[in-house]
C-alpha positions as CSV (number, residue, x, y, z in Angstrom):
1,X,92.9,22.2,128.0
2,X,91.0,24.0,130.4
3,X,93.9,25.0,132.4
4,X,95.8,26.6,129.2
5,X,92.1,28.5,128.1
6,X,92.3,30.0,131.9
7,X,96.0,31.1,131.1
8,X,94.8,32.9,128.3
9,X,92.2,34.4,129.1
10,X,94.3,35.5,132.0
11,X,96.9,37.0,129.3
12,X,94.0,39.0,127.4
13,X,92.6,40.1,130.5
14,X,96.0,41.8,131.4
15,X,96.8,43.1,127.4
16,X,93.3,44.2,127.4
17,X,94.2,46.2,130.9
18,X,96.8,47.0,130.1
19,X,95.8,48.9,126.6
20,X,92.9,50.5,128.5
21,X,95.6,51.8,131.0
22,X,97.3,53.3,128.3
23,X,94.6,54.7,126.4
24,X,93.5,56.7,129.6
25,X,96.9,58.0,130.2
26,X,97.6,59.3,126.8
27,X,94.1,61.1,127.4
28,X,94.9,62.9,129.6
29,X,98.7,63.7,128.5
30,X,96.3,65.2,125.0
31,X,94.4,66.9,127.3
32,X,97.0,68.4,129.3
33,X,98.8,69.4,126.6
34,X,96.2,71.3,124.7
35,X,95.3,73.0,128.3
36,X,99.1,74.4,128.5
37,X,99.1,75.7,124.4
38,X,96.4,77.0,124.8
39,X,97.1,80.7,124.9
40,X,95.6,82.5,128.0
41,X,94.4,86.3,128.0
42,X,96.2,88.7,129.5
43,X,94.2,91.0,131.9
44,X,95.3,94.8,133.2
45,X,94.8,96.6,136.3
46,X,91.9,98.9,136.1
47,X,94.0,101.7,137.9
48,X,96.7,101.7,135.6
49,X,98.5,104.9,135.6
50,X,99.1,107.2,132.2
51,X,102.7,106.9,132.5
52,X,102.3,102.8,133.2
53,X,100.0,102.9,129.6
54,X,102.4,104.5,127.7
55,X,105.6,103.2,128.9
56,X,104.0,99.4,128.4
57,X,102.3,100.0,124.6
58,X,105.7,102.4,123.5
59,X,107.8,99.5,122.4
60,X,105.2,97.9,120.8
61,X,104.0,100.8,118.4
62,X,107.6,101.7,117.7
63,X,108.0,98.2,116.2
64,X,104.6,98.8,114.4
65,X,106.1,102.0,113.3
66,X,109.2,100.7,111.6
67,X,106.5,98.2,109.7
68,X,104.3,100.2,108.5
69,X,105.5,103.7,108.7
70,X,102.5,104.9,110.9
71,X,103.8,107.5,113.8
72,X,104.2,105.4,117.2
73,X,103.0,108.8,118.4
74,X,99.7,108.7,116.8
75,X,99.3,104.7,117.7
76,X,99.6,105.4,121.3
77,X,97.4,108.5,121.3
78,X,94.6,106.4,119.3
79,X,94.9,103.5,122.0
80,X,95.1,106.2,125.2
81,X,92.4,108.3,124.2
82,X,90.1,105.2,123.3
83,X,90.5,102.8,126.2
84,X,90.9,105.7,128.3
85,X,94.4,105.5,128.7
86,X,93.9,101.5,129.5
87,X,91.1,101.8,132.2
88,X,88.1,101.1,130.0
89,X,87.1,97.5,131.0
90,X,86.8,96.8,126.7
91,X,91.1,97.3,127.5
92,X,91.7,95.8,130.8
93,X,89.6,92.8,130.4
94,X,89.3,92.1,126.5
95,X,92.6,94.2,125.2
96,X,90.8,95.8,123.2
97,X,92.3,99.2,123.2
98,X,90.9,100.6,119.6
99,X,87.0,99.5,119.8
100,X,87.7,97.5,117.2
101,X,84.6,96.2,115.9
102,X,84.4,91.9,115.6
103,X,84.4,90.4,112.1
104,X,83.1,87.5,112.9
105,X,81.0,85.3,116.0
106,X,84.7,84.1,117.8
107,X,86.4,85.9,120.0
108,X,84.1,88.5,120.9
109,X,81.9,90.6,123.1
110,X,78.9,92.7,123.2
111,X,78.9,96.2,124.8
112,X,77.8,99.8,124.8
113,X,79.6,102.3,122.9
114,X,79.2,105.3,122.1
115,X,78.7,106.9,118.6
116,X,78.5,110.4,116.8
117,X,75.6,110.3,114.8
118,X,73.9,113.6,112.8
119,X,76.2,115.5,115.6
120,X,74.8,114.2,118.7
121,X,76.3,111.6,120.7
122,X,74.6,108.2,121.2
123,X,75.0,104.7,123.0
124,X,74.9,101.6,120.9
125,X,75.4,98.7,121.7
126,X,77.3,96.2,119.2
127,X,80.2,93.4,118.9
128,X,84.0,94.0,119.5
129,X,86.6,92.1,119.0
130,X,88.6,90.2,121.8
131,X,92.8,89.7,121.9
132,X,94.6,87.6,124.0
133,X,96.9,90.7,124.6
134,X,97.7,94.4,124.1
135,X,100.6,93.7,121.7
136,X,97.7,91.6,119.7
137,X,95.4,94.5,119.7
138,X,98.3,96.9,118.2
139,X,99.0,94.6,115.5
140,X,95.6,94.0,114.8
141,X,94.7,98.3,114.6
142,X,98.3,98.9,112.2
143,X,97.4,96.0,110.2
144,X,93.8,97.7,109.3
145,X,95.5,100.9,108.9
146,X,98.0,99.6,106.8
147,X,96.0,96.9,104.8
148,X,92.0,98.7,105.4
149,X,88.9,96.5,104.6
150,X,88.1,93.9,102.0
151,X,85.8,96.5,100.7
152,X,88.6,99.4,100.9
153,X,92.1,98.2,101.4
154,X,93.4,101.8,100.5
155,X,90.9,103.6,102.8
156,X,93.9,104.5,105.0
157,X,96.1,105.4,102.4
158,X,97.0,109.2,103.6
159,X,98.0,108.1,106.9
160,X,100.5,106.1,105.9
161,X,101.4,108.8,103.6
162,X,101.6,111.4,106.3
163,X,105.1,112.9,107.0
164,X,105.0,113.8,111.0
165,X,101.9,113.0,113.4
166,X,99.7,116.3,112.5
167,X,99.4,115.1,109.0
168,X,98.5,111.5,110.2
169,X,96.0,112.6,113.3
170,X,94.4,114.9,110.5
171,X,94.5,112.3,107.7
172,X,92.8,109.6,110.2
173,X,89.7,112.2,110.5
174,X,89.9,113.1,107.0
175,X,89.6,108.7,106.4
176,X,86.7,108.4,108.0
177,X,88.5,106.3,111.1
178,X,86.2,107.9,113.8
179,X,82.9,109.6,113.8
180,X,83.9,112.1,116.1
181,X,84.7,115.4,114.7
182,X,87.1,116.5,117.2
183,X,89.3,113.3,116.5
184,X,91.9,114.8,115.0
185,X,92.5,117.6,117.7
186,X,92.2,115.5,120.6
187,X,95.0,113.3,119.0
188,X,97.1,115.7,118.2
189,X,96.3,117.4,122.1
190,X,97.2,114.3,123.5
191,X,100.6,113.8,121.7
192,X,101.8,117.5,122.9
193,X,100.1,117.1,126.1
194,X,102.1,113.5,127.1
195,X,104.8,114.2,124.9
196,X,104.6,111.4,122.9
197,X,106.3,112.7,119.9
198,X,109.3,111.4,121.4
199,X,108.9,107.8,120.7
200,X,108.5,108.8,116.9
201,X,112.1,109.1,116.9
């Protein structure tokens, strides 16, 4: 008797082994499988070039274009002349290229920005969203433009609505999308100035 109690005991020893063996293994398989899912932010070079801006976000507001009808002219102006043509670190390191505020405690970060208020020109500091890319960010700024706020979903209405990238960049002030008053014109400057009319076509 006590030589078949050893030989079992023996036997649950190695099961029980055995399952613990198993147990830590799929662990770590979970584990490592979650790690490579996981999507991973893209960062930019700082020193991104113009050309290098445009040429990388073009494709990406053309398809946003054909979507929702907004001018891929007026996308890239908005995201050039608010991230400083990709160099502002909310862009390179956030892709952020709007200043799209955050909406809710994920994904987000806290930094200066500045404001028109009562016509002078003012630091704040507040929450903006983060993207895991560039391409996300552009979705994310044609969607609100398309779609607005729960509170307005038709605050955006006479951009879409706009026939060439004048109307739009004019439209976009007349909205309320900015608080500068020079929005318009340094939209519609930029798009001459880069010639991004071109990818409207």
């Amino acid at each position: 008797m006590k030589i078949k109690s050893k030989k079992w005991a023996g036997i649950v020893i190695g099961i029980a082994a055995l399952c613990f063996a198993l147990a830590i293994g799929l662990g770590i398989y979970l584990h490592s499988t979650s790690q490579s899912t996981k999507p991973q932010r893209e960062t930019h070079s700082s020193k991104i070039t113009v050309n290098q801006f445009i040429k990388t976000i073009a494709p990406i507001a053309q398809k946003e274009q054909k979507k929702y009808h907004i001018p891929a002219s007026i996308i890239i102006a908005q995201a050039g002349t608010e991230s400083n043509w990709g160099r502002s670190k909310l862009a390179y390191k956030y892709n952020n290229l709007f200043g799209i505020k955050a909406t809710s405690k994920k994904n987000r970060v806290r930094m200066y920005t500045k404001e028109n208020m009562n016509g002078k020109t003012v630091e704040v500091k507040q929450y903006f969203a983060v993207y895991n890319s560039w391409e996300a960010s552009l979705k994310a700024h044609a969607e609100l433009l398309a779609h607005g706020t729960k509170a307005k979903p038709n605050v955006f209405k006479d951009v879409l609505k706009a026939k060439n990238y004048q109307e739009a960049a004019w439209a976009l002030q007349k909205d309320g999308y900015a608080t500068d008053p020079n929005y318009a014109s340094e939209l519609i400057y930029a798009i001459k100035k880069f010639k991004l009319y071109k990818y409207d076509e």
